[in-house]
C-alpha positions as CSV (number, residue, x, y, z in Angstrom):
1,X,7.6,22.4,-2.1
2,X,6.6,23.4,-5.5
3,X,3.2,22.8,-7.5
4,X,3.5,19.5,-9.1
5,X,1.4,18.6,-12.0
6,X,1.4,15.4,-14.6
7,X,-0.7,16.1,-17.2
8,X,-3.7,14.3,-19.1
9,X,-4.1,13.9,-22.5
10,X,-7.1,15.5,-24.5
11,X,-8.9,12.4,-25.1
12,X,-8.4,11.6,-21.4
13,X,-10.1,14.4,-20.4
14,X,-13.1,13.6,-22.7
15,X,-14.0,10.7,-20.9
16,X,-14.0,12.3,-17.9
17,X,-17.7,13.3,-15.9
18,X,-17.9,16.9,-15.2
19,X,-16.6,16.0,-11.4
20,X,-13.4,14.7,-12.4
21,X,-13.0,17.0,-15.1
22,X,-13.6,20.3,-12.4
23,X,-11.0,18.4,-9.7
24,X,-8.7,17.9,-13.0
25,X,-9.0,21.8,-14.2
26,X,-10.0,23.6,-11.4
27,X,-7.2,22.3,-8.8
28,X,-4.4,20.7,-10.2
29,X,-4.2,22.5,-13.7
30,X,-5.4,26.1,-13.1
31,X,-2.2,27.2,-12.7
32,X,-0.5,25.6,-15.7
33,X,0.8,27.8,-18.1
34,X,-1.1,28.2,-20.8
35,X,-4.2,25.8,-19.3
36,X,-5.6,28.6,-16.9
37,X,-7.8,30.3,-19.1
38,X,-9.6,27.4,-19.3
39,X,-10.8,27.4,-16.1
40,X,-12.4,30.4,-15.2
41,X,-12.4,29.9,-11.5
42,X,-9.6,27.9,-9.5
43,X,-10.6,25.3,-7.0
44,X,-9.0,26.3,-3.8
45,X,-7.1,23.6,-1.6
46,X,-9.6,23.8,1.4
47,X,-12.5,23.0,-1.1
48,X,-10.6,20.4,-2.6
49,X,-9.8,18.8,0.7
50,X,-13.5,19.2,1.8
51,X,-14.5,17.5,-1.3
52,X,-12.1,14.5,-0.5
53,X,-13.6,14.1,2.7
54,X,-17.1,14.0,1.5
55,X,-16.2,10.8,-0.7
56,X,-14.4,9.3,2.3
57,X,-17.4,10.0,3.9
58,X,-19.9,8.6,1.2
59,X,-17.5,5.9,1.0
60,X,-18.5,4.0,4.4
61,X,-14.9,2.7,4.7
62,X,-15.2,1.1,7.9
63,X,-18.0,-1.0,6.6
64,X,-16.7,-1.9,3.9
65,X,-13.9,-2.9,5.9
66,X,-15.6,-5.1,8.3
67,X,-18.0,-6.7,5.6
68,X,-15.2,-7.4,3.1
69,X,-12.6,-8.8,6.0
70,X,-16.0,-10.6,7.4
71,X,-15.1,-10.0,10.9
72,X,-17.6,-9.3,14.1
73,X,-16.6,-6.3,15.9
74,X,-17.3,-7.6,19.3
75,X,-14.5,-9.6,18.4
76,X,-12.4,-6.9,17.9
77,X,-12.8,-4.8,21.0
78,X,-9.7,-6.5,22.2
79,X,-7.8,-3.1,21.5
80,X,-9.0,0.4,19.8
81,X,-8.4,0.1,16.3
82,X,-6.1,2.5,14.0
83,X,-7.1,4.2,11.8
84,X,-5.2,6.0,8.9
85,X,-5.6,8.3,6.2
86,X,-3.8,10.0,3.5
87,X,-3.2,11.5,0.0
88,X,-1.8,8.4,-1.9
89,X,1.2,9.4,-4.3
90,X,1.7,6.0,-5.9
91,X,1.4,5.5,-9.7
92,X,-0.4,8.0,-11.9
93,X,-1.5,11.0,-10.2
94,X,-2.0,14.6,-10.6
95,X,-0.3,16.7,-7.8
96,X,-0.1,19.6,-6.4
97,X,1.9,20.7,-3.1
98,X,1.8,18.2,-1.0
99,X,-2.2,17.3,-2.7
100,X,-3.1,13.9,-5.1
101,X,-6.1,13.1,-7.1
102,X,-5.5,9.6,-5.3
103,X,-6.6,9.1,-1.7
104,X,-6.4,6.1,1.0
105,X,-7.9,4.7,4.1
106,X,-6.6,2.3,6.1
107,X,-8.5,0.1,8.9
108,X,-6.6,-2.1,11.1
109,X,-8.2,-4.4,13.9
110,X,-7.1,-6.7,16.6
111,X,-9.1,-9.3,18.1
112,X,-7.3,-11.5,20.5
113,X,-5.7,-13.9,18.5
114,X,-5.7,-12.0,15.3
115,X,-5.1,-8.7,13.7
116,X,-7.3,-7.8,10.3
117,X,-5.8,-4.8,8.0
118,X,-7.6,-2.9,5.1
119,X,-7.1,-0.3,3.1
120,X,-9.1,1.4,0.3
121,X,-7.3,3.6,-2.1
122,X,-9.9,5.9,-4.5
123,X,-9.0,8.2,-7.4
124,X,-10.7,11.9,-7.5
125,X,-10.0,11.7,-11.3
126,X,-11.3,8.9,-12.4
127,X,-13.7,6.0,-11.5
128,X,-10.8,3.5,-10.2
129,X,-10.2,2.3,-7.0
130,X,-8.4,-0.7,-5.4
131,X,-8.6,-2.5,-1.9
132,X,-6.7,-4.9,0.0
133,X,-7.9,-7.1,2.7
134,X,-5.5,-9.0,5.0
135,X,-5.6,-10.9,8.1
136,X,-2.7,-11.8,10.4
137,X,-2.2,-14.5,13.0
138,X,0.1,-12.6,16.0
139,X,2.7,-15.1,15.8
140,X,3.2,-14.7,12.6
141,X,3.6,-11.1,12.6
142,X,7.8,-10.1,12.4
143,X,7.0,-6.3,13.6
144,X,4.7,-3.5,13.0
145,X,6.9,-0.6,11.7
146,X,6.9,3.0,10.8
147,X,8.9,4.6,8.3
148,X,9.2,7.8,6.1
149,X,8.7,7.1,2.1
150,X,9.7,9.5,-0.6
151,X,7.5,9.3,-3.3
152,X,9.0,10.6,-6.8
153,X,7.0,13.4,-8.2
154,X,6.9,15.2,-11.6
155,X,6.5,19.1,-12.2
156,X,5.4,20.0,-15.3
157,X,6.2,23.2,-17.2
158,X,4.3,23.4,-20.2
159,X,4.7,26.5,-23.2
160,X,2.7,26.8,-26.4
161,X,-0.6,26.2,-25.3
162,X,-2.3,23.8,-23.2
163,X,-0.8,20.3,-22.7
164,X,1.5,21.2,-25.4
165,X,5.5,21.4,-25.5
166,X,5.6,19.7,-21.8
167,X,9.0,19.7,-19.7
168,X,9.4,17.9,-16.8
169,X,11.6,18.2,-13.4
170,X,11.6,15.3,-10.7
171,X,11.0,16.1,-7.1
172,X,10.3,13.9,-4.1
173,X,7.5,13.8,-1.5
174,X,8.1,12.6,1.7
175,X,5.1,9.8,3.8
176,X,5.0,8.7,6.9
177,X,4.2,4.8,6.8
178,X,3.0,2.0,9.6
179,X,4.1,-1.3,8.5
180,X,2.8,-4.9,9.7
181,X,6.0,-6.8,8.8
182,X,5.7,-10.8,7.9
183,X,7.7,-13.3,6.5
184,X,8.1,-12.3,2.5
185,X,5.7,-9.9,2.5
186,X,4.0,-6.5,4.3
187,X,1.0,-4.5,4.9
188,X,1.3,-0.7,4.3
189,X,-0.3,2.3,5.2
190,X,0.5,5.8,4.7
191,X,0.2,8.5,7.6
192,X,-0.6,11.6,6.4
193,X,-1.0,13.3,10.3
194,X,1.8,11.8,12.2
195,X,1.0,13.3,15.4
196,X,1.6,12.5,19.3
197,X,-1.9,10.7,19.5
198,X,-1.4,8.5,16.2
199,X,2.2,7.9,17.8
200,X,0.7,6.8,21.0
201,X,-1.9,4.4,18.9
202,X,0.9,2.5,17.5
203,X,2.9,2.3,20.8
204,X,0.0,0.9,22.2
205,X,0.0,-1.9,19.0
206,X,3.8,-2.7,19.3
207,X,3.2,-3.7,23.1
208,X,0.2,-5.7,22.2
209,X,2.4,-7.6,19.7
210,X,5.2,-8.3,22.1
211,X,3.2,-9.6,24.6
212,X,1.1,-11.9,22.2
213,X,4.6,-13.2,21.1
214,X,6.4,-13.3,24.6
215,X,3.0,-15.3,25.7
């Protein structure tokens, strides 16, 4: 896959704290022609990765999760919960390889009667962030699903200086997904590890859900 980059404008960047602005310039524009000299040392993906995972980490998600779906996790020891996490590639974003400035954590728990979802999505780039909090009687759950999502992405190729005289090509990216189906509507999580043990995880949460309903 190739580098992907969408650009900011000037004035965006001047809003920007110092952070944003190195995560901006040091990772996903470095190697933009034109925009490099800028920057006089690139951001490598391992330190950008690290640096995602210290904001998860200063983030508290799973709090945040319990207090905001206001659930007691004695409750929930019914079954292990699932987790997942991933580089979110939905809206505005600055890419590159398979990298995003946006990020998301998801939270799912089951209590007996009940399963409770969350999922926080940040921006590296900016001071955004959204979060949805939903909760899900079993028998009205359709399915829980996985599927493979291609995102859309944009490369930029850029001539005459920086940000100037951009061109664009469209690419794809391509997510893993877990799904609680219901009636008219769904809960969505991106995987961004699909691996034997997160496999396993939602085996285990498809069996729960056919027994609740064959009950």
């Amino acid at each position: 896959m190739g580098r992907i980059v969408v650009m900011p404008s000037s004035s965006e960047m001047k809003v920007k704290t110092p952070e944003q602005r190195k995560y901006i310039g040091k990772f996903f524009l470095h190697n933009a022609s034109g925009c490099s000299a800028l920057f006089d040392k690139p951001m490598e993906a391992d330190e950008y990765v690290e640096a995602v995972k210290n904001k998860v980490k200063s983030l508290n998600i799973k709090n945040r999760a319990i207090n905001k779906l206001g659930i007691d996790l004695e409750e929930t020891k019914f079954i292990e919960p699932l987790n997942f996490s991933s580089f979110n590639f939905s809206g505005n974003y600055y890419s590159r390889d398979i990298f995003s400035s946006k990020y998301e954590v998801t939270w799912i728990f089951f209590s007996a009667e009940q399963v409770f979802a969350y999922r926080y999505i940040f921006d590296m780039t900016t001071d955004s962030h959204s979060e949805i909090a939903e909760e899900y009687f079993y028998k009205d759950i359709v399915s829980f699903t996985t599927t493979q999502n291609s995102y859309e992405t944009i490369k930029t190729n850029i001539s005459g200086g920086c940000l100037k005289n951009e061109s664009s090509i469209k690419g794809n990216i391509e997510l893993n997904k877990f799904v609680i189906k219901v009636p008219g509507d769904s809960f969505e999580a991106n995987i961004s590890d699909y691996n034997d043990i997160v496999e396993k995880s939602i085996r285990r949460v498809k069996a729960l859900l056919r027994e609740k309903k064959n009950a």
